[in-house]
C-alpha positions in Angstrom: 4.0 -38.7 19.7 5.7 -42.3 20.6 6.6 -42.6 24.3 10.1 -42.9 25.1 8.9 -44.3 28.7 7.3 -47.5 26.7 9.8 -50.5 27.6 8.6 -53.7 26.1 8.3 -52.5 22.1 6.4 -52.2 19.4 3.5 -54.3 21.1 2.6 -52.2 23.6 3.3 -49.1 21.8 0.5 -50.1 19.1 -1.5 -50.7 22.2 -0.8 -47.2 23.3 -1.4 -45.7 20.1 -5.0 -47.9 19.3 -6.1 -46.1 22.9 -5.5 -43.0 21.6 -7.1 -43.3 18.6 -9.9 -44.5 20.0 -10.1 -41.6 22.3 -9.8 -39.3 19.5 -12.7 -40.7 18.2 -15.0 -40.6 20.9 -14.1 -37.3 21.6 -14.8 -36.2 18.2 -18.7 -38.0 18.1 -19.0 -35.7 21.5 -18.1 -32.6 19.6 -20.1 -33.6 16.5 -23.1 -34.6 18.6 -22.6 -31.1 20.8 -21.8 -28.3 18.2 -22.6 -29.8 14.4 -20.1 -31.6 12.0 -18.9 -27.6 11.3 -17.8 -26.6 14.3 -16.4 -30.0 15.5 -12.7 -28.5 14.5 -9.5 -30.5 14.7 -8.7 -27.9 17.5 -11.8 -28.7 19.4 -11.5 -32.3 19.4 -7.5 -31.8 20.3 -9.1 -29.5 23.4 -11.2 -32.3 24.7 -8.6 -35.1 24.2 -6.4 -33.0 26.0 -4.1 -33.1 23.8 -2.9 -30.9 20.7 -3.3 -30.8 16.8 0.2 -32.4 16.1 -1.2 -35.6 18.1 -3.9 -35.7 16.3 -2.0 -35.6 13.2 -0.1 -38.7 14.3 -3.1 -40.8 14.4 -5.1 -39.1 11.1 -3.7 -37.6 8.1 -6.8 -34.9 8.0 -10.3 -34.0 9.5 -11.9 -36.0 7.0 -9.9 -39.0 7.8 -11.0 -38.6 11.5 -14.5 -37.6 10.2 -14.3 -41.1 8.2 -13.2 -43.1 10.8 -16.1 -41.9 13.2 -18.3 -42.4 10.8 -17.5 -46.2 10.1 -16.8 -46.3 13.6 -20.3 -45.5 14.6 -21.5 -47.7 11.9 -19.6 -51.0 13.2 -20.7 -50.7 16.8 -24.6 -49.8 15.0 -23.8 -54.0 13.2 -22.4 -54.9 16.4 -25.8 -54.0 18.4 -28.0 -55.5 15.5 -26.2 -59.0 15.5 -26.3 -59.4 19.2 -30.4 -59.0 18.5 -31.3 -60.5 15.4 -28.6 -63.8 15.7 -31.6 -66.0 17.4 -34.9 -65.3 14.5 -35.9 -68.2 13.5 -36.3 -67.5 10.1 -35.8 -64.7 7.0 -39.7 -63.0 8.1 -38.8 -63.5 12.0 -35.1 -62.0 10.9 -36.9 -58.7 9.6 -39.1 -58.5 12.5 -36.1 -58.7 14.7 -33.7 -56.1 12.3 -36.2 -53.6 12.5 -37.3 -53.8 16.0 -33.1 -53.8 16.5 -32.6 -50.7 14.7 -35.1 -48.8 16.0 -33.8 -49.8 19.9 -30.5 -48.5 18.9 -31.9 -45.2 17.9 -33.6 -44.6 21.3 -30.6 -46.4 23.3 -27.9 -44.5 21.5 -29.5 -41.2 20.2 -26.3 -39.5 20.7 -24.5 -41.5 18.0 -27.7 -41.7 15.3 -27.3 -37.7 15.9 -23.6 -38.2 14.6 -24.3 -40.3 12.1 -27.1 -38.2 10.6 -25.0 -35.1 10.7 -22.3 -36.7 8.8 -24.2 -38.3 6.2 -26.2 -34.9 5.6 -23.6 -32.2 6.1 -19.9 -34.0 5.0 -20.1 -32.9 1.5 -17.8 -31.2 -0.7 -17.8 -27.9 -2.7 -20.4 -29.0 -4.9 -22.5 -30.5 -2.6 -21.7 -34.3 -2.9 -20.6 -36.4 -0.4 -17.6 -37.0 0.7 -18.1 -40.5 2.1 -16.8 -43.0 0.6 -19.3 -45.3 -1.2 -18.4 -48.3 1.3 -19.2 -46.8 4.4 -22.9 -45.6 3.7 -25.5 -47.5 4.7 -26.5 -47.8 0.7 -23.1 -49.4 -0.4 -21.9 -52.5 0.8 -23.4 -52.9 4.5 -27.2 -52.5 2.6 -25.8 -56.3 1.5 -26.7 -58.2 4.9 -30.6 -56.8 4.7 -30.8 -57.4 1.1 -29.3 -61.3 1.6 -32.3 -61.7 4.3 -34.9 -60.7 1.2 -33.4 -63.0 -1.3 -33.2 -65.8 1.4 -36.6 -64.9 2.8 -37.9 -65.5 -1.5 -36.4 -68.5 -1.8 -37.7 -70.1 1.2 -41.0 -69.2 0.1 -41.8 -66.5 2.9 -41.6 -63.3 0.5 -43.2 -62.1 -2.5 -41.5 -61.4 -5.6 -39.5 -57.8 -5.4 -36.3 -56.3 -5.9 -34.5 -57.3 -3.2 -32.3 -53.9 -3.6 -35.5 -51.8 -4.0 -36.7 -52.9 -1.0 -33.7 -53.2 1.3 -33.5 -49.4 0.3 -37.1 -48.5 1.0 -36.9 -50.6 4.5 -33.5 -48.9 5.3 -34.8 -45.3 4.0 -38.1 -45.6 6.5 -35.3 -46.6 9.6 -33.2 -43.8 8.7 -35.7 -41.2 8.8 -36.8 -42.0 12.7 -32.7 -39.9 13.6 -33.8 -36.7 12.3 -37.1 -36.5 13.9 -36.2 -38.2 17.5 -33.4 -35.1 17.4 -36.3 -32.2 16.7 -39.1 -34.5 18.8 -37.5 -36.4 21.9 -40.6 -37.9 23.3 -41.1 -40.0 19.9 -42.9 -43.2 20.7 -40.1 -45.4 19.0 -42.3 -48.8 20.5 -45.4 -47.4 18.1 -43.2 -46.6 15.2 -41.4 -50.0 15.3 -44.5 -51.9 15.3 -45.7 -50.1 12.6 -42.6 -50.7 10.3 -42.6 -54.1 11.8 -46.8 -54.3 10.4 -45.9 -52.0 7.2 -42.6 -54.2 5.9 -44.6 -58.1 6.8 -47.3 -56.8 4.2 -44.8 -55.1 2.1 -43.2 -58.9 1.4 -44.6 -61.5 2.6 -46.1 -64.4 0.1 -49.7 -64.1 1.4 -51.7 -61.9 3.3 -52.4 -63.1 6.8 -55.8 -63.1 8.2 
């Protein structure tokens, strides 16, 4: 609900209200990393906001708006990680390297919110079994662009081989990907020996000649 004790308008009130949001949204990737994407209830995250449903109303129209929102959520501070890491490659091969060694560190530095992610994308689905994300916020629509840019540069500066660029953007993606439902089931993963085996896997997967 709007404050009534708020006196300088409509600027701070937005203020206000983006905090609360924001809460709502953190305290729904806790109940979604603590108790599944089933049992992470409008009434649960109301509980741990300390607030109740109606609030929570005010800020989403439904649980699968707030399940949406934590998704993408999740997804821009993932971009936000990678482009503080991979800004300095010199290069499109050195900008693999540093993309896959990026994603992989986010994965053992934020476990918490791959967990999330990897329970959405596998368990927000409808009656019939297909998802319920929209096609813009998976990591195959429209974010798979930035990798699959890298490729096409990385071809026409001579450092990769012919490929799809989509095929492989996918295939690099699906091998990250895999690393959240294992690390969840097998916590002492060696992450630094599986990225520099993607890292070793994906440089012979496209680059223009073998190195000796």
């Amino acid at each position: 609900m709007r404050s009534e004790n708020i006196p300088s308008g409509k600027s701070e009130r937005t203020f206000v209200e983006r905090a609360r949001r924001a809460q709502l949204v953190e305290c729904a990737i806790d109940a979604i990393a603590e108790l599944g994407l089933p049992r992470a209830s409008l009434a649960e995250v109301a509980k741990r906001a300390g607030v109740t449903k109606t609030t929570i109303f005010y800020h989403f129209a439904n649980r699968e708006e707030l399940i949406h929102e934590v998704f993408a959520h999740t997804l821009r501070e993932g971009a936000e990680f990678m482009a503080a890491r991979t800004g300095r490659a010199d290069g499109p091969a050195a900008e693999l390297r540093a993309y896959i060694e990026a994603n992989v560190a986010y994965i053992g530095t934020h476990r918490k919110h791959v967990q999330v992610l990897t329970a959405i994308a596998m368990n927000f689905t409808d009656e019939d079994g297909r998802t319920r994300l929209r096609h813009d916020a998976s990591v195959y629509g429209t974010s798979l662009a930035p990798l699959q840019d890298l490729l096409e540069r990385g071809q026409r500066a001579g450092e990769f081989r012919d490929f799809t660029t989509r095929t492989m953007a996918m295939t690099i993606r699906a091998a990250i990907d895999a690393i959240g439902p294992q690390v969840s089931v097998m916590p002492e993963l060696d992450l630094d020996a599986y990225a520099r085996d993607l890292v070793l896997l994906f440089r012979h997967a496209t680059e223009k000649e073998a190195r000796p």
